[in-house]
Backbone bond lengths (Angstrom), bond angles and torsions (degrees), N, CA, C in turn:
res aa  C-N    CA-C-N  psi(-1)  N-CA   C-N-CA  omega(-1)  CA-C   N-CA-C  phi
1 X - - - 1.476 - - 1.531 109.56 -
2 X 1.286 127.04 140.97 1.513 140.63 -159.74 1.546 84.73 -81.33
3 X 1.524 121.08 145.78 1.498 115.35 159.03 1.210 101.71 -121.26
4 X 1.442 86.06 145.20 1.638 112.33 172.06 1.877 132.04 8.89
5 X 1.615 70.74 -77.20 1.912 87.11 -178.31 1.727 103.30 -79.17
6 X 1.331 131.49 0.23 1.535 127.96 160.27 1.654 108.93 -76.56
7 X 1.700 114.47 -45.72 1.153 109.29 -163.02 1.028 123.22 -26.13
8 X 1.531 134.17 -83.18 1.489 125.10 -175.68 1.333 122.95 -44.63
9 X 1.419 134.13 -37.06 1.241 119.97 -171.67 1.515 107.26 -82.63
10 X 1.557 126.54 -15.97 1.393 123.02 179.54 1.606 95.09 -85.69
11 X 1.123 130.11 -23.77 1.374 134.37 -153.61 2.195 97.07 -81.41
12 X 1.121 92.82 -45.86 1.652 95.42 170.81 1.278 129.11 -108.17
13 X 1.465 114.75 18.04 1.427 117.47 162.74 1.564 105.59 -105.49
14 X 1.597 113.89 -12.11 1.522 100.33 -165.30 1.796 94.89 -66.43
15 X 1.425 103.34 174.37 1.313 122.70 -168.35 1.432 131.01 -70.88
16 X 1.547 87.58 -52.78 1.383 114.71 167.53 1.817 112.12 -36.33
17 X 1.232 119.67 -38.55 1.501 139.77 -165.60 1.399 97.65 -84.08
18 X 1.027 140.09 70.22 1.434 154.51 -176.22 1.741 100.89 -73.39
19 X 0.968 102.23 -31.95 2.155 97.90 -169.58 1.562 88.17 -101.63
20 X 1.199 114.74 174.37 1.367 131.56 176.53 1.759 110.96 -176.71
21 X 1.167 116.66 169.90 1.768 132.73 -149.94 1.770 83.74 -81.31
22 X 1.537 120.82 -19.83 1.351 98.80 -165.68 1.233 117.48 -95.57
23 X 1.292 85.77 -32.85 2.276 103.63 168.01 1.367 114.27 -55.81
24 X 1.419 114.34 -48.69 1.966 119.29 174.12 1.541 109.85 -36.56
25 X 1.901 88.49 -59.12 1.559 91.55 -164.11 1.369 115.27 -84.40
26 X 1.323 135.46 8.29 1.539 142.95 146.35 1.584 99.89 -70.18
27 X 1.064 118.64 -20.67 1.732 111.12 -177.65 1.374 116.65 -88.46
28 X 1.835 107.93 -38.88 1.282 107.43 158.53 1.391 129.42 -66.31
29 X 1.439 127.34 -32.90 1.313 125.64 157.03 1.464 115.75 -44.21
30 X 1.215 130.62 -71.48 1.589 142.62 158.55 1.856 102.61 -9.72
31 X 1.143 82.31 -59.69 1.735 85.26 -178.44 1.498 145.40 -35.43
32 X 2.006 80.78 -65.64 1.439 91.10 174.51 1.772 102.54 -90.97
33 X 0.956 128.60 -11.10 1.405 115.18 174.88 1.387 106.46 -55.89
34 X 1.236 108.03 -45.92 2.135 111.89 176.44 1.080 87.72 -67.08
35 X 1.840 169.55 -106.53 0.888 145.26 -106.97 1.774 106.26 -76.12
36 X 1.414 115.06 -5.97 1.414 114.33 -174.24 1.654 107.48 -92.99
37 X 1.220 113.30 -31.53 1.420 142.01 -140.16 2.353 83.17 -103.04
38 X 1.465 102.41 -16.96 1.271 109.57 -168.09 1.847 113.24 -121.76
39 X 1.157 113.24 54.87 1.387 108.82 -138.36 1.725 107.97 -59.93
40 X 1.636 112.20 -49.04 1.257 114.46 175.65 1.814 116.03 -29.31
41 X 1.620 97.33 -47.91 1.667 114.17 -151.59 2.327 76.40 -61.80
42 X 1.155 94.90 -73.55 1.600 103.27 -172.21 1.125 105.45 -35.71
43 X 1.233 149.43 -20.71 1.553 137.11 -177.06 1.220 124.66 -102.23
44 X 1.839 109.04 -12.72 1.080 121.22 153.31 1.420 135.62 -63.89
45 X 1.734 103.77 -52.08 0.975 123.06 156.07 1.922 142.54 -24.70
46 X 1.991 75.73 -46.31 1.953 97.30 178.06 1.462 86.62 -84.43
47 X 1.277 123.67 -58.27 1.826 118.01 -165.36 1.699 99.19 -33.20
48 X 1.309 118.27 -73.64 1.677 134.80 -172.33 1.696 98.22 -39.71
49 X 1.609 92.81 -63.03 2.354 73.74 -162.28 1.792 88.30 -68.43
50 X 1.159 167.16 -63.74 1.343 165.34 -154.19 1.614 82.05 -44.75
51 X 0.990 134.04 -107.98 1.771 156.41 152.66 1.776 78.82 38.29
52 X 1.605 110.11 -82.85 1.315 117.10 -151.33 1.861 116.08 -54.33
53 X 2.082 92.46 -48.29 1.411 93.19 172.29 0.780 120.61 -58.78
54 X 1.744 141.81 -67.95 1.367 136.46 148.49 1.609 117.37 14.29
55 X 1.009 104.70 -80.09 1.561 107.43 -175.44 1.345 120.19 -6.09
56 X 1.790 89.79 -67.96 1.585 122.27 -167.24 1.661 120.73 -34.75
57 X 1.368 99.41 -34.74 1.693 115.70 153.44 1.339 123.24 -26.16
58 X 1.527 111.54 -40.14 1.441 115.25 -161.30 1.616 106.94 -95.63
59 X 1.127 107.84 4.60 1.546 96.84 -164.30 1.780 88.88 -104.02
60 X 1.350 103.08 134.47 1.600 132.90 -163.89 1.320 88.91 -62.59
61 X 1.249 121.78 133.67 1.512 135.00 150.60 1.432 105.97 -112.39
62 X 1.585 117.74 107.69 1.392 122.39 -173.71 1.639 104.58 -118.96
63 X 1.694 117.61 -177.41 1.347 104.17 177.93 1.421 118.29 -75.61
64 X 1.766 108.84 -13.19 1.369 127.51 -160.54 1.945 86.76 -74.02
65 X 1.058 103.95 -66.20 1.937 107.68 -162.61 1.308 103.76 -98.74
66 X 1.519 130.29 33.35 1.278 122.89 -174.31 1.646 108.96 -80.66
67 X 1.004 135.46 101.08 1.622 136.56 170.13 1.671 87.63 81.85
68 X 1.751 126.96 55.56 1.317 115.17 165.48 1.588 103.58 -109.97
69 X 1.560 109.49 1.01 1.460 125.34 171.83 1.497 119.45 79.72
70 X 1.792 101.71 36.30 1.254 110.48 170.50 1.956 98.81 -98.06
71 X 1.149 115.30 12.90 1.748 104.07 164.41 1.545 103.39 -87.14
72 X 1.794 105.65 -19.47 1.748 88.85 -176.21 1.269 110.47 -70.38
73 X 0.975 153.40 -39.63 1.444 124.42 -160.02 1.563 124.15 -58.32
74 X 1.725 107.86 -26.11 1.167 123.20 158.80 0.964 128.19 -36.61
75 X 1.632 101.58 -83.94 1.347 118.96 162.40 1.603 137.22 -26.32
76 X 1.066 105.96 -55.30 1.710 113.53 177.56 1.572 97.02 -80.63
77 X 1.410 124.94 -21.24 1.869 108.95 167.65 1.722 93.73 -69.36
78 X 1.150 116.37 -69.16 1.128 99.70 170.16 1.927 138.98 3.65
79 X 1.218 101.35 -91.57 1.319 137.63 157.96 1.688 113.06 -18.37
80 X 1.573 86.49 -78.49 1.617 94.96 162.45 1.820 142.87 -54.91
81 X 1.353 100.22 -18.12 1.668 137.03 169.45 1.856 83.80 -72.23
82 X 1.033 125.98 -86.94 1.777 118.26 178.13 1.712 120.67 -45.45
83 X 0.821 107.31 -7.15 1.580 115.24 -177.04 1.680 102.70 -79.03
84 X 1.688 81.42 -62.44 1.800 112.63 -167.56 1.766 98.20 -59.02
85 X 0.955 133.01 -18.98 1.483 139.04 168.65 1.240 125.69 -78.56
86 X 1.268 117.27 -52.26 1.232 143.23 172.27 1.749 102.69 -49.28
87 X 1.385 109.65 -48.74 1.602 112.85 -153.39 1.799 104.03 -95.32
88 X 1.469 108.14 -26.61 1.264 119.29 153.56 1.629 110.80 -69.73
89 X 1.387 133.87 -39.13 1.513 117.10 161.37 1.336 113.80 -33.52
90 X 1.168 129.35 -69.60 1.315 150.27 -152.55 1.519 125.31 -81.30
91 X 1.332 103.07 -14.85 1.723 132.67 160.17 1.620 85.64 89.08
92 X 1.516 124.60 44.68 1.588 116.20 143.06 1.081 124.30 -72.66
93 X 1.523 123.66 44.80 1.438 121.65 -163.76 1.429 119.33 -21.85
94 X 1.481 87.91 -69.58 1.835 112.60 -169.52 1.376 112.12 -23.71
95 X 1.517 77.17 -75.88 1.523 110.17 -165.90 2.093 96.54 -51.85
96 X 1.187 129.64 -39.12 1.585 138.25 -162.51 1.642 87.07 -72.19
97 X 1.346 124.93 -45.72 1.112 120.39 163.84 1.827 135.32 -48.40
98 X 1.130 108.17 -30.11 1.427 123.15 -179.46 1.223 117.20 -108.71
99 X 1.351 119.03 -16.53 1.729 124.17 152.36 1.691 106.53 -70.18
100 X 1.336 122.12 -30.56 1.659 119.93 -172.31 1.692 98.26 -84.19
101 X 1.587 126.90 -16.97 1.415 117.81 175.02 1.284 97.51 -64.46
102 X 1.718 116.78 -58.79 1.831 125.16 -160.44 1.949 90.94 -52.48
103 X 0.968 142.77 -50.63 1.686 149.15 164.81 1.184 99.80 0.62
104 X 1.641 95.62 -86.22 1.527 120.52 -176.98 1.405 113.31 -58.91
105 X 1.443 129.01 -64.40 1.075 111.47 169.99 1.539 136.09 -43.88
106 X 1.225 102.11 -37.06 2.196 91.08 -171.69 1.418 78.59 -93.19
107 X 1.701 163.32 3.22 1.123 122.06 150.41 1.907 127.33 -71.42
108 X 1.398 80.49 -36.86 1.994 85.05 178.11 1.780 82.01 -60.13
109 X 0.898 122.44 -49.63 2.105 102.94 -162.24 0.731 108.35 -30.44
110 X 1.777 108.90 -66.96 1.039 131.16 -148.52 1.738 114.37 -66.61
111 X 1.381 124.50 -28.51 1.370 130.39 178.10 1.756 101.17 -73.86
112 X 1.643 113.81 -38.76 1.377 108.45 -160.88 1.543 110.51 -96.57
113 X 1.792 104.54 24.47 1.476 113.99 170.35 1.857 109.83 -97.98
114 X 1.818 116.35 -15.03 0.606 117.36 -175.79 2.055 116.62 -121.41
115 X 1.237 89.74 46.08 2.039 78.27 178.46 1.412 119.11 -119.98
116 X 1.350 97.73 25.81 1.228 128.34 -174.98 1.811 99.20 -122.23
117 X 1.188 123.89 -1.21 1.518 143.36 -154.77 1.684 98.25 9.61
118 X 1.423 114.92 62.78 1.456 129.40 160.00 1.400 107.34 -137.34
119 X 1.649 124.84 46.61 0.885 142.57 -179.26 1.848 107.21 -64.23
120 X 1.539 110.22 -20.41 1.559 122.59 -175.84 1.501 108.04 -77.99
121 X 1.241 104.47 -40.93 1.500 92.58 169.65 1.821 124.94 -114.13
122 X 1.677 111.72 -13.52 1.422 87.10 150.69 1.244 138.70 -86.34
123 X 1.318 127.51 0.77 1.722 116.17 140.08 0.970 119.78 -38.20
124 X 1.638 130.04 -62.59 1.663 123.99 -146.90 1.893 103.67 -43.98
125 X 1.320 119.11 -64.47 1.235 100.79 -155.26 1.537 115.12 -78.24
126 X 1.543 131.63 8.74 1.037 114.09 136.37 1.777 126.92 -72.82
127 X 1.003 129.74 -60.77 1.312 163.90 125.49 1.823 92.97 24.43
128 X 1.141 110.01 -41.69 1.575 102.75 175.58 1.505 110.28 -148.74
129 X 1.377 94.87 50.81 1.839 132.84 151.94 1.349 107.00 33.91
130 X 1.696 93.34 35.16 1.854 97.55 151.55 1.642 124.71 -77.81
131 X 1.320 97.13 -20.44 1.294 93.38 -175.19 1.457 111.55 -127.95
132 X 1.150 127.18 176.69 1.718 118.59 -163.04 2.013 97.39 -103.49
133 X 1.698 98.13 144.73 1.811 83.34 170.92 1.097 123.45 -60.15
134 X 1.220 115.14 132.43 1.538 128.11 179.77 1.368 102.48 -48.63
135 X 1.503 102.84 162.02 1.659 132.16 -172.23 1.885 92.92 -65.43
136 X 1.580 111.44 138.75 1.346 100.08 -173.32 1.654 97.31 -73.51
137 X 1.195 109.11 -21.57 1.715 113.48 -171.95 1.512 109.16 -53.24
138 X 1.463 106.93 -42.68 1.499 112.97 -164.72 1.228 83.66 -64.99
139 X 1.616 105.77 -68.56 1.603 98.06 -162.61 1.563 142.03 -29.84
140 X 1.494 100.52 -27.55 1.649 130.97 179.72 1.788 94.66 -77.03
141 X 1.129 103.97 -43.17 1.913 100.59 179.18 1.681 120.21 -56.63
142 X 1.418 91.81 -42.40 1.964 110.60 -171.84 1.542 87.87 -62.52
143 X 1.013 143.43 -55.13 1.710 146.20 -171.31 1.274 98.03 -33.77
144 X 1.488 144.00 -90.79 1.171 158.28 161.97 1.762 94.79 -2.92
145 X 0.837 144.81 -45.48 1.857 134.46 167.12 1.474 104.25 -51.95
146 X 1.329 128.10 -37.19 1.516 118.48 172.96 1.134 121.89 -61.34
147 X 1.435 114.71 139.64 2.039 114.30 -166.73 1.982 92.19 -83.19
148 X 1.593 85.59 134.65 1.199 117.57 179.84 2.005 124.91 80.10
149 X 1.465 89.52 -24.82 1.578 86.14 162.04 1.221 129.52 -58.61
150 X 1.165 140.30 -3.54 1.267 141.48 121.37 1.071 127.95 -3.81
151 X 1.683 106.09 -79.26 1.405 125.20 -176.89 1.454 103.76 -67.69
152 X 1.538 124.40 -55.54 1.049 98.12 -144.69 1.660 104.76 -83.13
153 X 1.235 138.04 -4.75 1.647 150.84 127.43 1.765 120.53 -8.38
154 X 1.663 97.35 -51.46 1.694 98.29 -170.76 1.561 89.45 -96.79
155 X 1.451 131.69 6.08 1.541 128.46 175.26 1.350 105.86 -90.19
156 X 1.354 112.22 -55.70 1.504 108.15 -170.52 1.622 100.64 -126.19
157 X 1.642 117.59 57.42 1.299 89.04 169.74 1.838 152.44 36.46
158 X 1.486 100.73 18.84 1.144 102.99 161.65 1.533 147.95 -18.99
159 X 1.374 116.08 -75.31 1.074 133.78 -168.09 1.836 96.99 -59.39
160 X 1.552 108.47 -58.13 1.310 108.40 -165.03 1.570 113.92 -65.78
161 X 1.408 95.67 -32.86 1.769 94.33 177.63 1.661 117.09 -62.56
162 X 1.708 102.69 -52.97 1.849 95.04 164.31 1.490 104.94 -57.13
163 X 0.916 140.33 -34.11 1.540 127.89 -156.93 1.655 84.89 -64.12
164 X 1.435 107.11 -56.70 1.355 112.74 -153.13 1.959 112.78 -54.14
165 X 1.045 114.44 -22.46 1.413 126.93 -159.26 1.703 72.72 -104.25
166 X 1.317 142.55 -79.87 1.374 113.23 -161.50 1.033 112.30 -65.05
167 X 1.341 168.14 9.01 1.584 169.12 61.84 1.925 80.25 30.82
168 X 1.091 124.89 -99.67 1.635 131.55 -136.53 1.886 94.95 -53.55
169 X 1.239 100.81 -51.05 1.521 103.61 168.19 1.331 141.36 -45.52
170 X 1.681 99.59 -27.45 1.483 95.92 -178.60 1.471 95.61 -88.67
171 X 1.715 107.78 -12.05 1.734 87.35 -176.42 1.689 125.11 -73.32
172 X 1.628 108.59 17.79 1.597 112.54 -154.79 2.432 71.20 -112.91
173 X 0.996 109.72 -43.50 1.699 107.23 177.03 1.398 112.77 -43.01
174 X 1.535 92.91 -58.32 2.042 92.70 -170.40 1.863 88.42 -106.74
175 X 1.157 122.20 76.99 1.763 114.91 149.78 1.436 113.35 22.27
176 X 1.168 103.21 70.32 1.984 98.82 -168.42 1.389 100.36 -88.71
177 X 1.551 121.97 39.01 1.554 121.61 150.71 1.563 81.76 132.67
178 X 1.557 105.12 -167.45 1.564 118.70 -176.26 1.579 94.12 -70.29
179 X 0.892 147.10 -95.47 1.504 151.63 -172.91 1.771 113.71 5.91
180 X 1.312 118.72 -50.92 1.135 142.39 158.17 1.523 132.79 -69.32
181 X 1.499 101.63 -9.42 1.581 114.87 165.24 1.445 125.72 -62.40
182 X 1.168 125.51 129.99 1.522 113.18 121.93 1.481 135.97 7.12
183 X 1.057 94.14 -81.08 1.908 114.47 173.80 1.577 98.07 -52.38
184 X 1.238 124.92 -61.13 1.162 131.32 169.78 1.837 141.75 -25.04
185 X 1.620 91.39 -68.87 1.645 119.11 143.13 1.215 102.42 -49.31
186 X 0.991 126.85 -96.99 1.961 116.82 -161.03 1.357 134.13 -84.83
187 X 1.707 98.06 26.49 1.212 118.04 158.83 1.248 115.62 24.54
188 X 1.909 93.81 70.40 1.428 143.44 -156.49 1.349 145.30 106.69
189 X 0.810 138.96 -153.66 1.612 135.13 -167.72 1.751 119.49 -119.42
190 X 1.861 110.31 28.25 1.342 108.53 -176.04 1.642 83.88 -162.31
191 X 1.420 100.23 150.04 1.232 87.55 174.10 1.393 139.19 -113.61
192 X 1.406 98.92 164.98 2.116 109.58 -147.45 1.594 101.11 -143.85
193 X 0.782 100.97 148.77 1.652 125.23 -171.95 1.700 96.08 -70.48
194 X 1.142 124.97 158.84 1.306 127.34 -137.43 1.374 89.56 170.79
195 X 1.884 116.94 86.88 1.462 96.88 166.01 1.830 110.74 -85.47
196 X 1.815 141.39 28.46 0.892 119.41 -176.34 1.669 82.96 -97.43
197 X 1.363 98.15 -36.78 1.951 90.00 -178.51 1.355 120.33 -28.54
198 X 1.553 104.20 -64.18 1.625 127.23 -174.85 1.230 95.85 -30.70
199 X 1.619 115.98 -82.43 1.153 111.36 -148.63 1.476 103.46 -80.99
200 X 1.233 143.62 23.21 1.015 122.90 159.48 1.768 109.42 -87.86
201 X 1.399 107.53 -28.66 1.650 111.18 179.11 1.328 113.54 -72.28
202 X 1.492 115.63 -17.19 1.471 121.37 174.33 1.772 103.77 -65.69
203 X 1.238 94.97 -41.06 1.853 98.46 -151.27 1.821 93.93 -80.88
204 X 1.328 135.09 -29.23 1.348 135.60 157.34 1.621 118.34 -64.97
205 X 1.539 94.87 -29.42 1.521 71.14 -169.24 1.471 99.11 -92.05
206 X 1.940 122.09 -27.22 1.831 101.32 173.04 1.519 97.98 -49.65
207 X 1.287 143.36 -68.75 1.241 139.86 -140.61 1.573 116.19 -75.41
208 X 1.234 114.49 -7.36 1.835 118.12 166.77 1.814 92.70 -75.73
209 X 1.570 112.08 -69.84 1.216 119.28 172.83 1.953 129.67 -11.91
210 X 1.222 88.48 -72.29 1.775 104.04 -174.58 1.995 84.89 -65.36
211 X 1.344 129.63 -67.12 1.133 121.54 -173.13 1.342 125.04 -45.20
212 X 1.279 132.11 -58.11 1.400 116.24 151.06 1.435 138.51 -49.79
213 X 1.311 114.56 -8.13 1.450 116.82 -174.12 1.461 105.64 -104.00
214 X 1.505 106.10 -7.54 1.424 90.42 176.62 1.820 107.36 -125.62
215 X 1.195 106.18 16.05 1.474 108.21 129.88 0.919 130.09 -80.84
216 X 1.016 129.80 -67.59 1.471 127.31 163.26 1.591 109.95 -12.70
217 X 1.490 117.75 -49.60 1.367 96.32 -164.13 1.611 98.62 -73.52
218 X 1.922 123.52 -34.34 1.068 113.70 -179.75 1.304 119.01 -36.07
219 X 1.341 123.63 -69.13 1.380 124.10 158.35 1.668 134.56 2.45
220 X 1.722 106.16 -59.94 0.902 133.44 -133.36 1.547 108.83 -156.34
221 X 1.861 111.10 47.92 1.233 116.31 -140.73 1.995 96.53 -78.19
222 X 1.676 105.36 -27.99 1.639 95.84 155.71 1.415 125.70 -21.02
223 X 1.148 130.39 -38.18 1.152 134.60 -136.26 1.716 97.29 -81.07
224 X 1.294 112.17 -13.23 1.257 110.93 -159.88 2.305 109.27 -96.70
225 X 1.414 83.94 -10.34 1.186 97.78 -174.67 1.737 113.46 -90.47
226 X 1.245 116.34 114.48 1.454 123.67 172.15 1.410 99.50 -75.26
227 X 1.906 90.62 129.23 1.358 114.80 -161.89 1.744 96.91 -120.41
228 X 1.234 123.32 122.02 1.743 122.00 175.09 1.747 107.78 -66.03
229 X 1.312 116.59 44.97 1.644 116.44 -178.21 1.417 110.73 -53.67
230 X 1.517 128.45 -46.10 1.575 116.89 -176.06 1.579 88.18 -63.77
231 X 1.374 133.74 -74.41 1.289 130.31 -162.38 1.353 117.37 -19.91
232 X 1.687 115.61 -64.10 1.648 125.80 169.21 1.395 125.18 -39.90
233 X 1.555 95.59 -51.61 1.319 110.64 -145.56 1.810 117.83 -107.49
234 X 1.737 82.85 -23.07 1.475 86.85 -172.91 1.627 106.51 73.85
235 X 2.157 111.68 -158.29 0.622 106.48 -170.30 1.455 118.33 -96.79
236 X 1.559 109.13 32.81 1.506 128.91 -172.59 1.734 101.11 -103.48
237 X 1.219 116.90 26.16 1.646 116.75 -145.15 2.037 76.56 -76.93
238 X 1.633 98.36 170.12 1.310 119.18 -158.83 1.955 91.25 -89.35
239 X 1.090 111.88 153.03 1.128 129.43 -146.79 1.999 110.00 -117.20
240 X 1.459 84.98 71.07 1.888 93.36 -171.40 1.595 89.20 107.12
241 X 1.814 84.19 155.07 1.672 109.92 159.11 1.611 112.28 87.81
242 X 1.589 109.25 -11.65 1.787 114.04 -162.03 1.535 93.94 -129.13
243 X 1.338 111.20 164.58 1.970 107.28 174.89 1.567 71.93 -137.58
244 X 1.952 85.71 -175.58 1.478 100.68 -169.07 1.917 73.89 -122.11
245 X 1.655 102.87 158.62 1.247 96.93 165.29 1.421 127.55 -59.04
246 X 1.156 136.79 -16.43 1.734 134.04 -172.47 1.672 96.16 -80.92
247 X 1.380 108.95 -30.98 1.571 107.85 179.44 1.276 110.94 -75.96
248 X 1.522 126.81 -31.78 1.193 137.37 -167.56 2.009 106.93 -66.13
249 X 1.445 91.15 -60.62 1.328 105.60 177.27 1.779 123.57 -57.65
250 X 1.763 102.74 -29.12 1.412 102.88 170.64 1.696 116.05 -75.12
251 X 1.286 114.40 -16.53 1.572 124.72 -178.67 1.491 102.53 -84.00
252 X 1.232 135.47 -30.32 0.871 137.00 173.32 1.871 128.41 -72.47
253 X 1.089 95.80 -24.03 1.678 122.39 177.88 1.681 110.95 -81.69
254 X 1.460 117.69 -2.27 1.210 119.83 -161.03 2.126 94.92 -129.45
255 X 1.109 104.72 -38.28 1.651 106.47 157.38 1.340 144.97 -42.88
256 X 1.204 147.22 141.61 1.042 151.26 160.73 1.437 119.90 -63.45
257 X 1.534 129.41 110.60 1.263 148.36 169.04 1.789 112.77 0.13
258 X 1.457 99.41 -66.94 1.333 105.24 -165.32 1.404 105.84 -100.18
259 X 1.800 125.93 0.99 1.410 127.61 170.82 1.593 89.94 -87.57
260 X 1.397 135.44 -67.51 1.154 123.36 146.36 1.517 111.30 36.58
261 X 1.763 108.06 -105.08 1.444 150.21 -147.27 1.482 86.36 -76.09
262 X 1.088 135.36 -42.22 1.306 132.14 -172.97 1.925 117.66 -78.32
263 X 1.466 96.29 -40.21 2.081 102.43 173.66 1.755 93.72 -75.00
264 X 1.372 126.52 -41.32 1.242 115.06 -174.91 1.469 120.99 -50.05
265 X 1.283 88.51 -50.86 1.973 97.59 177.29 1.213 119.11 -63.53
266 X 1.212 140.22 -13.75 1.125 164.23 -170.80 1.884 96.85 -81.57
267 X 1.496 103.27 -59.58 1.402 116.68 -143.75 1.614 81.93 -89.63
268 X 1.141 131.39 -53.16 1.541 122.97 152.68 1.225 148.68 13.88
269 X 2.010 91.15 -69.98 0.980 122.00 -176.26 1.862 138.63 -105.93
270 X 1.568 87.49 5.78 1.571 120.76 -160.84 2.044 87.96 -90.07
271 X 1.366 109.07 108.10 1.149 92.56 177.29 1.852 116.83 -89.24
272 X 1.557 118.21 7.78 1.383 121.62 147.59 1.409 117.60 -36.04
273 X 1.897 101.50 -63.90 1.125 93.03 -171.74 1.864 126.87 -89.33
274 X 1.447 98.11 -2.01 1.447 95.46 170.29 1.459 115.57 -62.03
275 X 1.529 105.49 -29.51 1.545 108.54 -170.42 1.287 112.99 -63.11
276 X 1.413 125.32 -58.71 1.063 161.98 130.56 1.789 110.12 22.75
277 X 1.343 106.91 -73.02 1.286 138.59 -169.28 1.587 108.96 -86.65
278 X 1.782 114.03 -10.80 1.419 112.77 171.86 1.743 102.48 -101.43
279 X 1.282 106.10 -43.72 1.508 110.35 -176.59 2.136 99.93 -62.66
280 X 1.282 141.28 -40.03 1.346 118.28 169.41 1.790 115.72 -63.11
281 X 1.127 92.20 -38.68 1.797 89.07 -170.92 1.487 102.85 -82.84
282 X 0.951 127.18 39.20 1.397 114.06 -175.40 2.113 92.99 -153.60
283 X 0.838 87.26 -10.95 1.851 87.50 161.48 1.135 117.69 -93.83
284 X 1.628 106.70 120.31 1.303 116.23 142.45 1.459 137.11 33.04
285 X 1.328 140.63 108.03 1.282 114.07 173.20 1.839 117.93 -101.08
């Protein structure tokens, strides 16, 4: 029987324990040296998570849903976007893979809790885990209630392309054969830096990114309009629902050209938000 005061040192020399705290963090070094050593890839990288936090700005804090815990679903995609980085630092492939599904998933939730703009009360009964998360499928159905997601769906294939990227993801959850391994990713059984990994977590995670962010703007076609809020408002500025232009322009840098041209026209043409966008710039300073 192991005693006591041996445990730890028998506990990380036994054999069986093939990985250890020092190998990770030679992997995380490895890591970011390629993202340094890669400068474009790294600036993309910061543009996208900046892009995503940013966003978070836009989502309405009213008296109706104020703290009714429709910012969490954001938030914890959020959250999980730093996880999914972190665990890809460290050559957790897999696992960096199945933190970037939870991404995608609590962001589609989180949009398809609100297109009904009673986003305050259909959260609660997920929100305090009476009820189980909805089917991501449904969730992809509730979208189609937003005006014009329709269109812009049978334009660029939406639905199927996120479907398609959470499809590859869940296959890293349930081991959908060697390909989807662990063993696979670190091409072996300890873990090792792997630049095909990288860039495969790069190319899911820009494309969860730009896809939620430009629902969101569907949603929330304001979003596209740089608003002078410190100017107005100072440091009393309004709390959700508005961007500042530097945010505007970083959301825009993370989009697709002709998805772009398509939320713009939209946001254009929405005379909510023309109103909207004449009544701040036209007050007072």
């Amino acid at each position: 029987m192991v005693k006591e005061a041996d445990l730890d040192k028998i506990f990380h020399t036994y054999k069986p324990n093939l990985n250890n705290h020092e190998r990770i963090l030679e992997v995380h070094d490895d890591s970011l040296n390629y993202l340094k050593n890669n400068k474009e890839i790294y600036i993309k990288l910061a543009d996208y998570f900046c892009a995503y936090y940013e966003i978070g700005d836009l989502i309405p804090q009213t008296l109706n849903n104020f703290a009714s815990g429709h910012y969490f679903p954001y938030s914890e995609s959020y959250f999980e976007l730093e996880n999914s980085y972190q665990l890809y630092l460290e050559g957790f492939y897999t696992y960096s893979f199945a933190a970037l599904r939870s991404v995608l998933e609590l962001g589609i939730l989180g949009i398809s809790f609100t297109v009904a703009d009673k986003e305050h009360k259909e959260v609660r009964p997920w929100i305090t885990s009476e009820k189980r998360t909805p089917n991501f499928k449904s969730s992809l159905k509730k979208l189609n209630s937003i005006p014009f997601f329709k269109e812009f769906d049978e334009r660029f294939n939406y639905v199927e392309n996120v479907y398609d990227v959470y499809d590859h993801l869940s296959g890293f959850i349930h081991t959908r054969g060697y390909l989807y391994s662990s063993t696979s990713k670190n091409k072996g059984n300890i873990n090792r830096f792997n630049e095909e990994a990288i860039l495969e977590y790069l190319r899911n995670m820009f494309s969860i990114i730009s896809n939620l962010i430009a629902l969101m703007l569907i949603k929330y076609p304001i979003g596209l309009k740089s608003l002078p809020l410190f100017e107005k408002f100072g440091f009393n500025s309004l709390a959700g629902g508005f961007l500042e232009d530097y945010q505007v322009k970083l959301i825009k840098s993370v989009l697709n050209k002709n998805e772009l041209e398509f939320i713009e026209n939209i946001s254009d043409n929405d005379c909510d938000v023309q109103s909207i966008v004449e009544q701040i710039e036209s007050m007072l300073i």
